[in-house]
C-alpha positions as CSV (number, residue, x, y, z in Angstrom):
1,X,-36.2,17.4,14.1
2,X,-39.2,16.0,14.9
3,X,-38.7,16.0,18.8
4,X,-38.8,20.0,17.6
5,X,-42.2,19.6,15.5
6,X,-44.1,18.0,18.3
7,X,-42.7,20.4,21.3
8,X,-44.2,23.1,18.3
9,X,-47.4,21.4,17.7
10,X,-48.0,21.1,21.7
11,X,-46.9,25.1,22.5
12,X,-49.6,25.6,19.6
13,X,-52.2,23.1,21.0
14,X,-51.4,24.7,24.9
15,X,-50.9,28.5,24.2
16,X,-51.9,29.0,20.3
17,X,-48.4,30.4,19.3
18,X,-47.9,29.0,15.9
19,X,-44.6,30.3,15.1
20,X,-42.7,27.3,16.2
21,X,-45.5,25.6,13.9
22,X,-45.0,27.5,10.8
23,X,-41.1,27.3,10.9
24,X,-41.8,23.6,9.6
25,X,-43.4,24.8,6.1
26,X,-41.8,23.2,3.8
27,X,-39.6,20.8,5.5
28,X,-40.1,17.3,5.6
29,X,-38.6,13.8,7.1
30,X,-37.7,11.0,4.9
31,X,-38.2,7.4,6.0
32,X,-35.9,4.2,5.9
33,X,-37.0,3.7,2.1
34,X,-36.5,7.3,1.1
35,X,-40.3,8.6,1.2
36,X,-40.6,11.9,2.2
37,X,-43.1,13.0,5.2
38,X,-43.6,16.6,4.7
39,X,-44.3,18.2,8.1
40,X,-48.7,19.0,8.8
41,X,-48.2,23.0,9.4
42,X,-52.4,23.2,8.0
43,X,-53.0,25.2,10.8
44,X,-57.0,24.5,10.5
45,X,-56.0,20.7,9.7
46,X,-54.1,20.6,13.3
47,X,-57.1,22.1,14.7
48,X,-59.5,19.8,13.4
49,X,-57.5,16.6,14.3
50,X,-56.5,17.9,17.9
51,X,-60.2,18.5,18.0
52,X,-61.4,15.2,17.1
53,X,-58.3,13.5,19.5
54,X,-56.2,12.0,16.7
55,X,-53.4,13.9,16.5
56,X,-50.2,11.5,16.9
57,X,-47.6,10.9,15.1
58,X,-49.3,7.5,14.2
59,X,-52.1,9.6,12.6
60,X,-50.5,11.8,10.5
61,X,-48.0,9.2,8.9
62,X,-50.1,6.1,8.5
63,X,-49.5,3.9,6.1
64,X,-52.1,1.3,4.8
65,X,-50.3,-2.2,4.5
């Protein structure tokens, strides 16, 4: 699933087709202690990160030890 979201997220970033983008609303991964990760689809959001060159995985699900 989230091989899918990224392969969205770069059609998006390389062609602006969002529909691969927007099929994630409202889905979400959950992590080895049960938190869920609900999927970026903030079209603006995506925008503004791929814009400022920190849109990565690493990014969006930071945690702060």
């Amino acid at each position: 699933m989230l091989g899918d979201y990224w392969h969205a997220i770069d059609l998006y970033r390389d062609t602006g087709d969002s529909s691969k983008v927007l099929t994630f609303r409202g889905k979400y991964v959950i992590d080895a202690d049960g938190e869920r990760f609900p999927f970026l689809t903030d079209l603006g959001e995506i925008d503004r990160l791929g814009s400022a060159g920190v849109l990565s995985f690493e990014s969006l699900h930071a945690r702060v030890a």
